[in-house]
C-alpha positions as CSV (number, residue, x, y, z in Angstrom):
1,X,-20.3,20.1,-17.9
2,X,-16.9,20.6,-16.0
3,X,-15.7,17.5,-13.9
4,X,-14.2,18.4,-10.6
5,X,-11.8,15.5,-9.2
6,X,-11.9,16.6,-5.9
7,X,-15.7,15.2,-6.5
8,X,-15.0,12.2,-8.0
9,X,-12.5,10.9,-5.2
10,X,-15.3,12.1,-2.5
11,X,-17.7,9.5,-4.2
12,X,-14.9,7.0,-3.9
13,X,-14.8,7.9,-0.9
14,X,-11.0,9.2,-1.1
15,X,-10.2,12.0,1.5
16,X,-6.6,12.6,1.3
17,X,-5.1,13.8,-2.5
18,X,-2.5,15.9,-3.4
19,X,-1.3,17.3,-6.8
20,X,2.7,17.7,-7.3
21,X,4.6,18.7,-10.7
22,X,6.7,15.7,-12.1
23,X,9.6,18.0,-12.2
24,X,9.4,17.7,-8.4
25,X,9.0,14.2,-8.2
26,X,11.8,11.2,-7.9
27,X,11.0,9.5,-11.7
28,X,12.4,6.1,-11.3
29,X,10.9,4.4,-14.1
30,X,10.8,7.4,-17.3
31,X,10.0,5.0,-19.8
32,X,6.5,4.4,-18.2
33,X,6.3,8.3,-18.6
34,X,7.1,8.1,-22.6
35,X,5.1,4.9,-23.3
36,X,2.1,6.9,-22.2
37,X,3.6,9.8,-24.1
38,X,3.5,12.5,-20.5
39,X,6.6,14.2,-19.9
40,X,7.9,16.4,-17.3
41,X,5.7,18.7,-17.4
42,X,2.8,16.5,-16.5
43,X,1.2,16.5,-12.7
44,X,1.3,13.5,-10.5
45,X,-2.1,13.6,-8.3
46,X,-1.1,11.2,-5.3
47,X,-3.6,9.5,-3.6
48,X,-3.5,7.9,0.3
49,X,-6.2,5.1,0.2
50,X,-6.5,3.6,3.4
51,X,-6.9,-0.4,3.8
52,X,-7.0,-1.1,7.8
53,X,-10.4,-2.6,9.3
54,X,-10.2,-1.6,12.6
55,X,-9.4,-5.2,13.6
56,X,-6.1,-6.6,13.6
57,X,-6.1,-10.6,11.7
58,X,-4.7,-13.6,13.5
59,X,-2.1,-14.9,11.3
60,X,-1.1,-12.7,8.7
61,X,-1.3,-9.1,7.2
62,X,-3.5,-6.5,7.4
63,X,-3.0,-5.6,3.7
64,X,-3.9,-9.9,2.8
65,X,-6.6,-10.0,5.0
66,X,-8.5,-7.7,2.3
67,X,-9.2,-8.1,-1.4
68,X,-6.8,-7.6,-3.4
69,X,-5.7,-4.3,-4.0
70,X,-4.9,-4.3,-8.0
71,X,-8.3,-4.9,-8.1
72,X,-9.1,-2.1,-6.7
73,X,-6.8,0.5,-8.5
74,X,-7.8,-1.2,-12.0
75,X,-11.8,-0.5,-11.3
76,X,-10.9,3.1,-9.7
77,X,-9.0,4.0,-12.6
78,X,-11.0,2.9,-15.4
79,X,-13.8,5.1,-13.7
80,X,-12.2,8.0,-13.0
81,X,-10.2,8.3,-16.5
82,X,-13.1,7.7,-18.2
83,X,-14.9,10.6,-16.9
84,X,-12.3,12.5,-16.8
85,X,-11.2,12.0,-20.3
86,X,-14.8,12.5,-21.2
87,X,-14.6,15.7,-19.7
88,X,-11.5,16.9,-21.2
89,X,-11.0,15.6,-24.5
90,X,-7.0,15.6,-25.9
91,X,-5.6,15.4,-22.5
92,X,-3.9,12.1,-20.7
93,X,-4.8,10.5,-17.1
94,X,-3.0,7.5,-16.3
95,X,-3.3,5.7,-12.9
96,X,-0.7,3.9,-11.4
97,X,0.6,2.5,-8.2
98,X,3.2,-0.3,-7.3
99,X,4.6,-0.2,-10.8
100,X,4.9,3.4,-11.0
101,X,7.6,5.5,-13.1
102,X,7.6,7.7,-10.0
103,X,8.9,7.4,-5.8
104,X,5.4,7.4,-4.5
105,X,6.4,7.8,-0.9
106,X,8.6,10.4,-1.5
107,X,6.2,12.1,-4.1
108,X,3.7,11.7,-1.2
109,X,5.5,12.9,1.5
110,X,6.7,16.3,-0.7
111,X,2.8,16.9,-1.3
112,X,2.8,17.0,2.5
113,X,0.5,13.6,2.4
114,X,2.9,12.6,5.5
115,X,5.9,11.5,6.7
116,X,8.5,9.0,6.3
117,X,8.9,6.5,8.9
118,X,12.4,4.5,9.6
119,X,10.7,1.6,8.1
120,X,10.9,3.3,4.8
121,X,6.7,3.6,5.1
122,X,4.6,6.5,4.1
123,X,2.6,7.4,7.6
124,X,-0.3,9.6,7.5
125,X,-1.3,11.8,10.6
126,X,-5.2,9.6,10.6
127,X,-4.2,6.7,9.5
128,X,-0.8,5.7,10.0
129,X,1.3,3.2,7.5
130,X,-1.8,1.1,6.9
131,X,-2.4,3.1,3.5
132,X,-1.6,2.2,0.0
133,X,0.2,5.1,-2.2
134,X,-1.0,6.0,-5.7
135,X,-1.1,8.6,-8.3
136,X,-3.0,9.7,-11.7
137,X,-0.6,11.2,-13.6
138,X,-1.8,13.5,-16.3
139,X,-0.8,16.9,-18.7
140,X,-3.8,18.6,-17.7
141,X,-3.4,21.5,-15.6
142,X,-4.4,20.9,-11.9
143,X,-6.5,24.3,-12.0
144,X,-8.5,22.7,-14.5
145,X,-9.3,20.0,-12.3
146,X,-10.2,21.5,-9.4
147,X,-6.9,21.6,-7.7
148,X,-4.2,23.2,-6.7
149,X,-0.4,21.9,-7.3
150,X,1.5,21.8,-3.9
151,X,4.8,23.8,-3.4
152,X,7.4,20.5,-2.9
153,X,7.8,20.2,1.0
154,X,10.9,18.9,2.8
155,X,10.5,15.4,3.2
156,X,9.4,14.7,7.0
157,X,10.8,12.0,9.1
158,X,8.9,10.1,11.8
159,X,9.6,10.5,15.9
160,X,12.8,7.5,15.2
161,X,11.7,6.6,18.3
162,X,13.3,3.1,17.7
163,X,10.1,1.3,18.4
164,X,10.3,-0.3,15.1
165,X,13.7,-1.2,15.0
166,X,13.7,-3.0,18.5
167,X,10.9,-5.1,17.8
168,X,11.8,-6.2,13.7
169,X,11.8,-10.4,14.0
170,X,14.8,-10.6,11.6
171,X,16.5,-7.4,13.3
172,X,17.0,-6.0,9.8
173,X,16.5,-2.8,10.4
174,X,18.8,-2.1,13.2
175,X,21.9,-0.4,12.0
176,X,24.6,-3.5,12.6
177,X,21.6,-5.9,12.9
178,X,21.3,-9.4,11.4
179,X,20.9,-8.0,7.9
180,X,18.4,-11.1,7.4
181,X,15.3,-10.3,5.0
182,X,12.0,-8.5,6.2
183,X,9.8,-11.9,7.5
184,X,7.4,-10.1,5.0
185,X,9.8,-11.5,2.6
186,X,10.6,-14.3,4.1
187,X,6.8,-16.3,4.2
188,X,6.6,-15.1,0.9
189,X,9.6,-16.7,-0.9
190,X,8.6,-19.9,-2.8
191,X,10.1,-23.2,-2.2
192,X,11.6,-25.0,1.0
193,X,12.9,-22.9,4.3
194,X,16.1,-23.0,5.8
195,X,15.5,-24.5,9.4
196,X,16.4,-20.5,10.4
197,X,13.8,-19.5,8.2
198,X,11.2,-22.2,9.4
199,X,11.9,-21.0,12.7
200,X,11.6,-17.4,12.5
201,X,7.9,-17.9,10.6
202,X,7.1,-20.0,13.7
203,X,8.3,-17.5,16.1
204,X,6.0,-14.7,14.1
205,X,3.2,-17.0,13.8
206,X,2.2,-15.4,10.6
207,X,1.2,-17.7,7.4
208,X,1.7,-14.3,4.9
209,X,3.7,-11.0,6.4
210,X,4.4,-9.3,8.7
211,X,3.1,-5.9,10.2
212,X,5.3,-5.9,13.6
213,X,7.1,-2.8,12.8
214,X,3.8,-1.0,11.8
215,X,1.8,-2.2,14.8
216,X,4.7,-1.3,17.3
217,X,4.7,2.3,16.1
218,X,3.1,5.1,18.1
219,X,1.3,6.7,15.4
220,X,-0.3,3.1,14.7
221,X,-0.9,3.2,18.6
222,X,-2.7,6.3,18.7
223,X,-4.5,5.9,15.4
224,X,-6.3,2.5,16.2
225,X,-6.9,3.8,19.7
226,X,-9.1,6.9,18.7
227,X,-10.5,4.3,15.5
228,X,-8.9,7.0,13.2
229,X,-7.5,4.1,11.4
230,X,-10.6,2.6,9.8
231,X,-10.7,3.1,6.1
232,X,-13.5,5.1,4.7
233,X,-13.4,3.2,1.5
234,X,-16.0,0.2,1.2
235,X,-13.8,-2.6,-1.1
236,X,-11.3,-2.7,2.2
237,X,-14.3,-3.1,4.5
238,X,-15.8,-6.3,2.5
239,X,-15.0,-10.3,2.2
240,X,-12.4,-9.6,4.9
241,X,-10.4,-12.5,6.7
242,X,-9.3,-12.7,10.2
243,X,-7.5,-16.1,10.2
244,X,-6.2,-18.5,7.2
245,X,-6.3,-21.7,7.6
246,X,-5.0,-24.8,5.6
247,X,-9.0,-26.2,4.6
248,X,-9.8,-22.6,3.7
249,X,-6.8,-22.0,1.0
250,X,-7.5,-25.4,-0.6
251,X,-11.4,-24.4,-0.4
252,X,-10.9,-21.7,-2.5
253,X,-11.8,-22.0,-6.3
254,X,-9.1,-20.4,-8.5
255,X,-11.3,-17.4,-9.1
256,X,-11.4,-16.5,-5.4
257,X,-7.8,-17.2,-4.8
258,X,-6.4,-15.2,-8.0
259,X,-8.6,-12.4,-5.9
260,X,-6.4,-12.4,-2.7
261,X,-3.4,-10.3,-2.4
262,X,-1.7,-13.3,-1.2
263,X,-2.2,-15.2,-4.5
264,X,0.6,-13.8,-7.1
265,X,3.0,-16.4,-5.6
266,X,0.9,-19.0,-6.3
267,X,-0.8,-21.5,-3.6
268,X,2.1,-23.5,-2.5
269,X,4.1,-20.5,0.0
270,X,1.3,-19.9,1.9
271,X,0.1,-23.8,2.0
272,X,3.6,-24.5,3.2
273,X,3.6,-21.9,5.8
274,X,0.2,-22.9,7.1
275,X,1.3,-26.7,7.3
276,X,4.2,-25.5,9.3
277,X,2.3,-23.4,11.9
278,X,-0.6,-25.9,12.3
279,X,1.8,-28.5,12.2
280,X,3.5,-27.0,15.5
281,X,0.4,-25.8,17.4
């Protein structure tokens, strides 16, 4: 029986898909094309997956306050390659995302998936930045598939309304700005702060990242005021947390931690940053 992707991804619950040739694509990492033997001529099918709640956390990320996200991708994979491949024997699906051999917000944004925001973010008409980017790569023709491959669009660019750039705690994305690191970057870095840094994490009063320049933004404005924002996809909905605190980190067995997005840096970051911010309420 003939396996249609545009079915599979409705039963994950994935609404927004798009399939563009390689040859169209920004390929930044071509040995991850030949180590699973696609070339060129293979299709990248990007995928906008949606992570936001609906409700904004107290103290850190939107994209922490969720399960981890590799967690995700690695059980969405596995189930659609292996229908997939089941279904058409002798060709190659491989999912990726993060560590991908190709510009996913680029790729995304010439599918016509969205636009580009000054931030460097992918934002989609419905649900803004707060979306994760990934793509199954594979030699089989889209037709086959059940799609279409997308003409490459002009990459779009957001309003530059500035609203981002004004409100970024480190100023580094004003042109001529501080040129300090994202505050993303900064709560994540391991060891001791600088009293600057120390002071800017107080300042944002986040214990892991930093959203400002995404909540500022008018199409994250408009998209959590109609409730467009709210993922449709179940894992992003579940074992969510609004507020981390010191007693619930150290609570956490290792098999609950190593499932947080917060936990590839190991527990001592985001220990230190909570000790800092409780230690200055």
């Amino acid at each position: 029986m003939d396996v249609r992707l545009p079915e599979l991804l409705a039963e994950e619950h994935i609404d927004t898909y798009g399939a563009l040739s390689l040859r169209h694509c920004r390929i930044l990492k071509p040995y991850l094309l030949e180590k699973n033997g696609l070339t060129a001529d293979a299709t990248a099918i990007f995928m906008i997956l949606p992570y936001h709640g609906g409700v904004t956390p107290e103290n850190l990320s939107v994209y922490a306050s969720v399960r981890d996200y590799h967690g995700y991708f690695e059980g969405l994979y596995r189930r659609l390659t292996e229908r997939l491949s089941a279904a058409y024997p002798g060709y190659r699906f491989c999912g990726f995302t993060d560590h991908s051999p190709v510009d996913e917000v680029n790729g995304a944004a010439r599918c016509g998936l969205g636009l580009i925001g000054d931030n460097g973010l992918l934002i989609h008409p419905r649900y803004a930045s707060f979306v994760y980017v990934a793509e199954l790569i594979t030699d089989a023709p889209p037709a086959l598939l059940g799609l279409s491959a997308a003409e490459p669009r002009p990459v779009q660019a957001c309003l530059h309304c500035g609203a981002c750039a004004k409100a970024c705690p480190s100023d580094c994305m004003r042109e001529g700005g501080s040129k300090r690191e994202c505050m993303s970057a900064v709560t994540q870095k391991k060891g001791e702060f600088t009293p600057e840094e120390a002071a800017a994490v107080l300042a944002l009063g986040s214990a892991w990242g930093c959203d400002v320049c995404q909540n500022v933004c008018p199409y994250t404005k408009k998209a959590m005021a109609t409730g467009a924002i709210r993922t449709p996809i179940p894992y992003f909905l579940e074992d969510t947390i609004s507020r981390l605190t010191k007693d619930y980190v150290e609570s956490l067995t290792d098999g609950e931690f190593n499932a947080r997005p917060f936990a590839w840096r190991g527990k001592a970051p985001i220990l230190r940053n909570l000790e800092l911010l409780e230690r200055e309420k």
